[in-house]
Each structure stands twice: as structure tokens, then as C-alpha cells.
C-alpha positions as MATLAB code, in Angstrom:
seq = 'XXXXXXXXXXXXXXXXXXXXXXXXXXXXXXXXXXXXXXXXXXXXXXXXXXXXXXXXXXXXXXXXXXXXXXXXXXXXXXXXXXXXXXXXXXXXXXXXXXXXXXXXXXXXXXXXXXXXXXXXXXXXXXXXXXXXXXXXXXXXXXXXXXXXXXXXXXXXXXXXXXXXXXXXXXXXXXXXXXXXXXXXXXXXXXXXXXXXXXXXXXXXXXXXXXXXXXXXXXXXXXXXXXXXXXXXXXXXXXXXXXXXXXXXXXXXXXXXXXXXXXXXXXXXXXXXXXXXXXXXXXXXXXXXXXXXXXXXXXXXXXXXXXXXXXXXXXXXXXXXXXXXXXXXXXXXXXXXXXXXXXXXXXXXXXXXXXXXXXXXXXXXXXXXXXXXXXXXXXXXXXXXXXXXXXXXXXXXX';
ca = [
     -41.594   22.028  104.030;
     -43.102   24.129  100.893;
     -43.358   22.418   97.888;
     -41.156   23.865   94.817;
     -43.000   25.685   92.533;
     -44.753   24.051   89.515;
     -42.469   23.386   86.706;
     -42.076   25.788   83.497;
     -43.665   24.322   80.405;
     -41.885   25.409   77.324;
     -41.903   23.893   73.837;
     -39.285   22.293   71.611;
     -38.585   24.928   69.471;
     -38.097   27.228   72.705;
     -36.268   24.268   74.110;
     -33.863   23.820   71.175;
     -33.373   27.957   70.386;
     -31.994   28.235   74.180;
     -29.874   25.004   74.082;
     -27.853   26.371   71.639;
     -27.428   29.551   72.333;
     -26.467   28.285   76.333;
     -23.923   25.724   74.756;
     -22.220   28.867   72.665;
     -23.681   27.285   69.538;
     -25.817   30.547   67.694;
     -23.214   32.498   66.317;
     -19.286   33.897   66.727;
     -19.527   35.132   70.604;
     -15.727   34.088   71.994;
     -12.804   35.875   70.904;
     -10.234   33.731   68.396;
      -7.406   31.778   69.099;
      -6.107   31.212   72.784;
      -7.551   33.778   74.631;
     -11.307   32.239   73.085;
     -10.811   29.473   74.352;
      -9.822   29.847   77.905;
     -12.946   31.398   76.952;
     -14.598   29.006   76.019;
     -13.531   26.013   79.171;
     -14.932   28.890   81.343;
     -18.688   28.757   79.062;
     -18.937   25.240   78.787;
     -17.856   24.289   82.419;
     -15.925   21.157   80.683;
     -14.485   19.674   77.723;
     -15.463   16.009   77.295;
     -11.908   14.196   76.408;
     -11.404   11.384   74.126;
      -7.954    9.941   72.748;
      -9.405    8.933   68.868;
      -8.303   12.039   66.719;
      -9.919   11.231   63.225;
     -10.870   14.694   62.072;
      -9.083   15.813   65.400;
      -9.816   14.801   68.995;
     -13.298   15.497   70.395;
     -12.022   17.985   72.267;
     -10.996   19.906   69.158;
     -14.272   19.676   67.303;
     -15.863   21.324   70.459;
     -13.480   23.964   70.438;
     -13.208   24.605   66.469;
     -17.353   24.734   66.644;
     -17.604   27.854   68.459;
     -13.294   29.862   68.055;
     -11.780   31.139   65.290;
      -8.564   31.436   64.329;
      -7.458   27.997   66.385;
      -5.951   24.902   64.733;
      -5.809   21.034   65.928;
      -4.398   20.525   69.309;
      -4.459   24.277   70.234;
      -6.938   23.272   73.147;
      -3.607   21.806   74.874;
      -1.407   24.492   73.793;
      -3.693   27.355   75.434;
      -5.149   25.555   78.625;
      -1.500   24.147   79.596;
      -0.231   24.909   82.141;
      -2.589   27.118   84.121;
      -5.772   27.278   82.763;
      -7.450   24.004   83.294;
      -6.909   20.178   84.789;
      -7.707   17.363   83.166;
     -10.511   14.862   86.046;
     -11.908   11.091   85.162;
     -15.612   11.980   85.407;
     -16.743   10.851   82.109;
     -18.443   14.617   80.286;
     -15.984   16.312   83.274;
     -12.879   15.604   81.848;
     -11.019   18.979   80.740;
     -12.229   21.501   83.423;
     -11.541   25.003   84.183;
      -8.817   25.813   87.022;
     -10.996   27.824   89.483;
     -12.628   24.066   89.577;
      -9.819   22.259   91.284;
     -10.399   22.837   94.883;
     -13.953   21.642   94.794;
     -12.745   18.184   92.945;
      -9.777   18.461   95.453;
     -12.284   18.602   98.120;
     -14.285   15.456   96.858;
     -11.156   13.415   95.949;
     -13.186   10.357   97.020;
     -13.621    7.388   94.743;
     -16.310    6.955   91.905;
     -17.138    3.387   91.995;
     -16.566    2.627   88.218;
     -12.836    3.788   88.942;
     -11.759    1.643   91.743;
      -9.261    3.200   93.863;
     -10.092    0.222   96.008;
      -9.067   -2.024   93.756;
      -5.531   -0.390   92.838;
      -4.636   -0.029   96.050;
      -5.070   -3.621   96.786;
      -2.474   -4.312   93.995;
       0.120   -1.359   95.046;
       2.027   -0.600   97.948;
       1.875    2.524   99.449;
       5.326    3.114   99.275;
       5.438    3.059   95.033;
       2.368    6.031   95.461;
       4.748    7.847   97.845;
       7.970    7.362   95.398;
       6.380    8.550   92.466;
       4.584   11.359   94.113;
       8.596   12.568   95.410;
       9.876   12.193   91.959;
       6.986   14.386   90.719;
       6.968   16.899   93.134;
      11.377   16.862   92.331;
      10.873   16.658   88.694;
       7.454   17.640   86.836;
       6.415   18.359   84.762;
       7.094   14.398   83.936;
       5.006   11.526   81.995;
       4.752    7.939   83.522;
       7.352    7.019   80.923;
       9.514    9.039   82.375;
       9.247    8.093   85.794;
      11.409    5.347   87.764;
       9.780    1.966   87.024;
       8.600    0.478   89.568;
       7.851   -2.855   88.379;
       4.837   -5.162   87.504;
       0.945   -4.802   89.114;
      -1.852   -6.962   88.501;
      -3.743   -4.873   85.605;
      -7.458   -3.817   86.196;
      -9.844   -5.764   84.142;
     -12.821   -3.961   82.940;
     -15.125   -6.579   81.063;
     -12.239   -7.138   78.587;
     -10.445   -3.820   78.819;
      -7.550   -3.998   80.723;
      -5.830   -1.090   82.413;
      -1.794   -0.522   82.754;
       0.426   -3.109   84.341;
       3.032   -0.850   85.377;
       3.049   -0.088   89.016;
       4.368    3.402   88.239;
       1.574    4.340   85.937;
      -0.923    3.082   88.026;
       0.759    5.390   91.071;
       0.169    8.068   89.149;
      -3.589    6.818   88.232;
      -3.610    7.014   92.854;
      -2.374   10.429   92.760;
      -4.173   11.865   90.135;
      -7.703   10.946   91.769;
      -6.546   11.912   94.603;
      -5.987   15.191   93.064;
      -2.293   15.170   94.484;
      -0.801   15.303   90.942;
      -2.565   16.914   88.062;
      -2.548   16.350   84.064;
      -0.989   19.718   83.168;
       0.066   19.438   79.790;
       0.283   16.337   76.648;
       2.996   15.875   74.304;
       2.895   13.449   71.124;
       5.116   10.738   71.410;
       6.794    9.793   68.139;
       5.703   10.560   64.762;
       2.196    9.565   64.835;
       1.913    8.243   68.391;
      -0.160    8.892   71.084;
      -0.801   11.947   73.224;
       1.177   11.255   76.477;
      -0.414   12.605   79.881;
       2.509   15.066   81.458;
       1.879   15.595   85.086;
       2.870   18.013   87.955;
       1.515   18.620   91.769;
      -1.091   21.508   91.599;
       0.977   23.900   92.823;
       3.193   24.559   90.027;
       0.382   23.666   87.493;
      -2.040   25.887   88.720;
      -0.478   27.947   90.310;
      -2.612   30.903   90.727;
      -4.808   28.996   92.914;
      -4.212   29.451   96.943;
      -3.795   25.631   97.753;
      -4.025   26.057  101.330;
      -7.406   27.369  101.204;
     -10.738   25.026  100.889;
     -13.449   24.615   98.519;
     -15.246   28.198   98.859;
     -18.828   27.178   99.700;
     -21.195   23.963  100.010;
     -19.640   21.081   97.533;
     -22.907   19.654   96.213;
     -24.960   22.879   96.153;
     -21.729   24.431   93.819;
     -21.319   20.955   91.769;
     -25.069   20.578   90.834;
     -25.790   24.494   89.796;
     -22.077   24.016   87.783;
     -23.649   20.889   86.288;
     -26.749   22.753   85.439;
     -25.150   25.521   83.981;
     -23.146   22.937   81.437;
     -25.767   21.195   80.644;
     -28.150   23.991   79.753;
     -31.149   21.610   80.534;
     -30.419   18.316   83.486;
     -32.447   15.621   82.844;
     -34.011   15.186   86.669;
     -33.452   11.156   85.529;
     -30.600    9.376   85.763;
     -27.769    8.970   82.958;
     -23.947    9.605   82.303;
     -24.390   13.747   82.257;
     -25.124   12.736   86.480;
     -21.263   11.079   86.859;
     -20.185   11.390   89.950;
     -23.160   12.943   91.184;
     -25.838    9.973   91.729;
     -26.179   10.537   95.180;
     -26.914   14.532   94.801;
     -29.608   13.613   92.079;
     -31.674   11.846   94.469;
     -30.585   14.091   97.463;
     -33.551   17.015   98.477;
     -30.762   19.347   97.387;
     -32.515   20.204   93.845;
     -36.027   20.901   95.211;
     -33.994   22.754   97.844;
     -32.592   24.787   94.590;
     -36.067   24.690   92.668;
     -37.732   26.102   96.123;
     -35.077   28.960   96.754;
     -35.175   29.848   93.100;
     -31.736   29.092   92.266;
     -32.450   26.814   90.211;
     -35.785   26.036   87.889;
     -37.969   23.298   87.046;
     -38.946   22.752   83.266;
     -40.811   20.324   81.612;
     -40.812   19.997   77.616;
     -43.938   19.580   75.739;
     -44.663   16.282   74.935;
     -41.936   14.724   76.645;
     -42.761   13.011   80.225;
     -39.716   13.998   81.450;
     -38.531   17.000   83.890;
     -35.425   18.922   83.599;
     -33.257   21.376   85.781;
     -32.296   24.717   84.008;
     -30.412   27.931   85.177;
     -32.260   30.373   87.307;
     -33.907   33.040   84.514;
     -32.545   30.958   82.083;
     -35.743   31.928   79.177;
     -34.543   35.631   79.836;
     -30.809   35.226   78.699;
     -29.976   37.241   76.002;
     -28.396   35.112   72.592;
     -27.707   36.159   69.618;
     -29.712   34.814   66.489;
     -28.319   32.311   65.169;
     -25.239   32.428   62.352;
     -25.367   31.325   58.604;
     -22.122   29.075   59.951;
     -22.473   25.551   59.387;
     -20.290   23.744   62.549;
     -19.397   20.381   62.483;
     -19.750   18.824   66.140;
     -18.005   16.701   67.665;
     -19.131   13.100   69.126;
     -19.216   13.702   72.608;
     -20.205   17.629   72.171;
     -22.620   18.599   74.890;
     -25.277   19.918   73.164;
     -25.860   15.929   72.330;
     -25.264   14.323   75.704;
     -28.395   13.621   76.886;
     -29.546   12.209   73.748;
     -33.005   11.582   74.500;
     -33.669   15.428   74.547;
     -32.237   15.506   71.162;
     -34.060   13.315   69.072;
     -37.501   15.586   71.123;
     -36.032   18.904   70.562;
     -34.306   18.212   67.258;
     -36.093   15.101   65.592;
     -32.437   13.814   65.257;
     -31.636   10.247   66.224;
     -28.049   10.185   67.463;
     -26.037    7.569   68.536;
     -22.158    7.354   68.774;
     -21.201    3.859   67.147;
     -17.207    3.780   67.792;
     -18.155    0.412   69.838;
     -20.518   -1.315   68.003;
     -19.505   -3.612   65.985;
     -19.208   -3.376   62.559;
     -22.133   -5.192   61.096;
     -24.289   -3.337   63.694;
     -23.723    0.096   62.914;
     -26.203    2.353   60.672;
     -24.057    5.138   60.094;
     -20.178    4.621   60.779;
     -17.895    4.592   62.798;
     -16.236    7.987   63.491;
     -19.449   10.130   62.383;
     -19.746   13.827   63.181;
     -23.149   15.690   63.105;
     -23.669   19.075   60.957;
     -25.022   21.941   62.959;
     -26.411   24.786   60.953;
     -28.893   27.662   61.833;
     -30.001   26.161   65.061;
     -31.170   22.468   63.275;
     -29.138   19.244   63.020;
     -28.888   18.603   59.479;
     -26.762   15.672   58.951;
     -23.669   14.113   59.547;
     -20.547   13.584   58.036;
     -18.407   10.318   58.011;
     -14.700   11.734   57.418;
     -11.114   10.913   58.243;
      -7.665   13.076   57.844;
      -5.446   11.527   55.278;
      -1.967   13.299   55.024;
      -2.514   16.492   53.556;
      -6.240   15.366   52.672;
      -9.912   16.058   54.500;
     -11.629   13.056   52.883;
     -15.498   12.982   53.379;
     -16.698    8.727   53.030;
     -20.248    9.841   52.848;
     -22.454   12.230   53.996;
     -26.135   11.872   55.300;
     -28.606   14.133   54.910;
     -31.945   14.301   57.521;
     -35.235   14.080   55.996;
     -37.136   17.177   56.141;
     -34.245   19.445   56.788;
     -32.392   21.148   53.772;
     -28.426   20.534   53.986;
     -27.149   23.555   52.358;
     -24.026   22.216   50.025;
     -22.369   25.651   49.829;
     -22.505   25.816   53.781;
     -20.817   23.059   53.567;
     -18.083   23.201   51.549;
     -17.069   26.181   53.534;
     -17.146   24.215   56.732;
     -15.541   21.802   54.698;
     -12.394   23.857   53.883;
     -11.897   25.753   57.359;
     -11.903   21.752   59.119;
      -9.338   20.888   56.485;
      -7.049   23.779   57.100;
      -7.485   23.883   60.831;
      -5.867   20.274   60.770;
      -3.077   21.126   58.602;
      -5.012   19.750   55.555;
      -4.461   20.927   51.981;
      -7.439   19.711   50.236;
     -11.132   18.384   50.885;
     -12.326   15.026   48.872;
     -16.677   14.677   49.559;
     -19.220   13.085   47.348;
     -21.418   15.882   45.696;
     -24.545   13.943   46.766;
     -25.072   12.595   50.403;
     -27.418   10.189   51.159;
     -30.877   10.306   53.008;
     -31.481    9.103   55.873;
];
């Protein structure tokens, strides 16, 4: 068999300029409000989901980077129902419709979620109950379903996972890809976003359902994962979920060989990378005097290893760490502006109040105040907030 051909050397800067143009970061390309970003699920591939809405759930920070004229929660509002599912593959969570009959396909079991280990706890009948009361009634939440009693919660190192049998039916169904998440709906005056479900049919229901995945599974999941990524580290890591077994598979030298796919290395890093075929020639516009605050869990800083090369910006997420142990805070959102990570911003929503805690600027890279301020105001008002409080003077890092 012929070897792939040698990998494509390209540097930093070249890495960094294409990262965020492929990742819709340069400058104002989607249309505003809903129809940018149906958009915008179709560009990124997926919408990494997260329940803690400080400044506005992750997934709105990723949307409100890159579409106009959309406000808190409007991801929801214009993906459901029709437009996208919600899966439990870590980055894969919010997901484009014409992606459901491949996941449908692969409905098998990643071993962090153990399907194993709920059925073991739940009789089949409950998982055929609740799937006839869905099918009868959704678009319904597990709340509203007919309990079914007490199970043995999961136990995940200290986390533990629901003790209703009904809820962990649907939990069955749902990775099974029987039932879908089609919609959320806030319970109470500042509660929690409640999961509404329905079977696929009504919830997407332009899809033909009888039909099969069109075309090989793992050749289709690992050029969609390439394409989201922008640049696959060829190690392991969370941006593989759910796809171990294809990493170390022949299937991407089979890719790299029939030029589907391309091999790149960075200079000065040791590591390899997967990128889309002709992905130098792809045309993106320069970047935008914009300065975008990003979300946590925004893809451009997934595979943070390539961003503290390509950017000289150490990130790292600190919701979990404890207090004492964290450098920068708690909820803290990096500043994107003209291609360069700037800083970051530790802020919160306070009733009709943006307040900025502090703000941290990188050495070596200007943070331009007036940029924002501006950025500043649109976040406040796209979360229903009157007013921005920020120090005048952030603090190095």
C-alpha cells in the first residue's frame, strides 16, 4: 500500500489566519437573526452545550460571536423544532438535522455513558412505557411524563445522575436515538432549561426516517469532524469523542492517500494535524475591526494545545477547579479581536446589569478599550441588559 503523501508544513501565523476564518471568526459572513444561525449549526458542524448561563449559555456566546441581530436563548428558538438535535458526545452536542441518521446509525454506546449500566437498573418495560407516552404525547419533558418510580442513580466519581426511572428511560431512548431533544423551556422564574423531547419523526421531520445513513459512517464522521475542527490533532483528546477507534483505524491515511483529506504539520510544534482537502486555498475574508467575546467551550479553543502555539495564549477553563487553584476565575470568557486573543473578561449578568469583575489583558498584545466597550454594550443588550459596569484598567497577565 502507497504511503500518504508528506505532510504540509505551514506556520503559525498561516495556521492561526485559516483557523479563524474556517471557524466563521474573520468578519460578518452569516446572515442575522434566525435564518444566520441555522446558518451557522450548518458552518460549525456543532454547538458545544453547557447548562451554566452567566453571560448566557455557551451555546449563546458561540452564536452571538459570529450573528447579528440575535439575543440570549435565540439558538433554541431558531433550531427548534426542525433544524437540529441535541447528542451526548461531549463538543457534538447541538448538531445539524441532516446529521441524525448517521448518529441514528451508530446509536451504540460510548463507554463514559453507560447504557450498560442503566439498563442493569431499569426494566425494559419502563423504556417501552415512556417511549408510548412520547410517541402519544410529545413534545413532553421527563417532568411531565408518568413516574415510574425510583432507580439506583449512576455515580460518576461523586456526580450522581437522576434517580427517577422515567428520566433515566428517556436518557435509554435518547442514545438510542429513538426520542430526540427537540426543543427547552425554562422552568420557573429563574430555573433551569428543561429538555422537551419527541420521536424523530415529528421533530425532524423533513428527514426520510426509513432510509439509512447515506454513505460509509466513519469515512462521513471523520471528514465532518475535520471540517469542525478546522485543524484534528492526529493525537488523542476530547475533540476525538466517540471516535477513538476511527483515530487509530487506517481510515485517515486512507483519506490523506486519496486526497480527501490532508496532512499538516505546524512549525515548531511536534505534532501532526488533519485539515480539509484544499483547505490553504479557501477564500476568507480579512479579518473585522469587531472585537467578539468567545465563549468557554468555543471551538476555535478546543484543542488547546494548538492555541497557546498558534496564539501564544494559555487557556484553560477553571469552572472545576477549586477555588484557591484557579488563576483567572471562574466563569472567564476570552476577547477575540482582529485575528489575536487579547484577553479575557471575568463577567456575570446582574438584573438589568452586564457587570465586568476584572479584565486581563495579554502581554504583548494591545487590548483596544474602545473595541471593547462596544462589545461591551451589544453583550449587554443581547441579554436583555440595560447597562455595562467594567473597571477602566484590566490587569496584565
Amino acid at each position: 500500500m502507497p504511503k500518504p503523501p508528506p505532510a504540509v508544513v505551514i506556520s503559525p501565523e498561516e495556521a492561526r489566519v485559516y483557523l479563524v476564518g474556517q471557524l466563521g471568526l474573520a468578519a460578518g459572513e452569516l446572515p442575522a437573526g434566525g435564518e444566520g444561525i441555522r446558518a451557522l449549526i450548518r458552518r460549525l458542524r456543532c454547538i458545544q452545550l453547557d447548562p451554566l448561563d452567566v453571560i448566557g449559555t455557551n451555546a449563546d456566546l458561540v452564536a452571538l460571536a459570529r450573528v447579528d441581530g440575535i439575543t440570549r436563548g435565540d439558538v433554541y428558538r431558531h433550531l427548534f423544532p426542525g433544524h437540529a438535535f441535541e447528542h451526548f458526545a461531549k463538543e457534538r452536542c447541538l448538531l445539524p438535522a441532516e446529521a441524525f441518521p448517521y448518529y441514528r446509525e451508530r446509536a451504540a454506546e460510548t463507554p463514559w455513558w453507560r447504557v450498560a449500566e442503566r439498563l442493569r437498573r431499569l426494566p425494559e418495560r419502563v423504556i417501552e412505557e415512556v417511549l408510548a407516552e412520547v410517541e402519544a404525547r410529545g413534545p413532553v419533558s421527563a417532568r411531565e411524563l408518568t413516574d415510574h418510580g425510583a432507580v439506583q442513580p449512576l455515580d460518576w466519581s461523586g456526580w450522581k445522575g437522576t434517580g427517577r426511572a422515567t428520566a433515566m428511560a428517556l436518557e435509554v431512548l435518547w442514545t438510542r436515538c429513538q426520542v430526540v431533544v427537540c426543543g427547552r423551556a425554562r422552568r420557573g422564574s429563574g430555573g433551569r432549561d428543561e429538555k422537551r423531547y419527541d420521536v424523530p419523526r415529528r421533530a425532524l421531520p423533513q428527514l426520510d426516517h426509513e432510509a439509512g445513513a447515506p454513505g460509509d459512517l466513519a469515512r462521513w464522521a471523520l471528514l465532518d469532524r475535520v471540517e469542525a475542527a478546522g485543524l484534528l490533532s492526529r493525537a488523542g483528546g476530547a475533540h476525538w469523542s466517540a471516535l477513538s477507534g476511527v483515530r487509530t483505524s487506517a481510515l485517515p491515511d486512507e483519506l490523506v492517500r486519496e486526497g480527501q483529506l490532508e496532512e499538516v504539520e505546524i512549525a515548531g510544534s511536534s505534532r501532526r494535524f488533519l485539515a480539509p482537502r484544499g483547505f490553504r486555498g479557501r477564500g476568507f475574508p480579512p479579518v473585522d475591526d469587531r472585537l467578539r467575546i468567545l465563549g468557554p467551550l468555543d471551538p476555535l479553543l478546543w484543542d488547546r494545545g494548538l492555541v497557546k502555539h498558534i496564539f501564544g495564549f494559555e487557556y484553560v477553563w477553571e469552572v472545576y477547579k477549586p477555588e484557591s487553584e484557579r488563576r483567572w476565575g471562574w466563569y472567564v470568557c476570552p476577547l477575540l479581536h482582529r485575528g489575536r486573543l487579547v484577553g479575557r473578561i471575568d463577567a456575570r449578568v446582574e438584573g438589568d446589569v452586564l457587570r465586568v469583575d476584572r479584565i486581563f489583558r495579554e502581554k504583548g498584545v494591545p487590548l483596544d478599550d474602545d473595541a471593547l466597550d462596544e462589545a461591551l454594550r451589544r453583550h449587554a443588550a443581547a441579554c436583555g441588559a440595560a447597562r455595562v459596569r467594567r473597571p477602566r484598567r484590566g490587569r496584565a497577565r
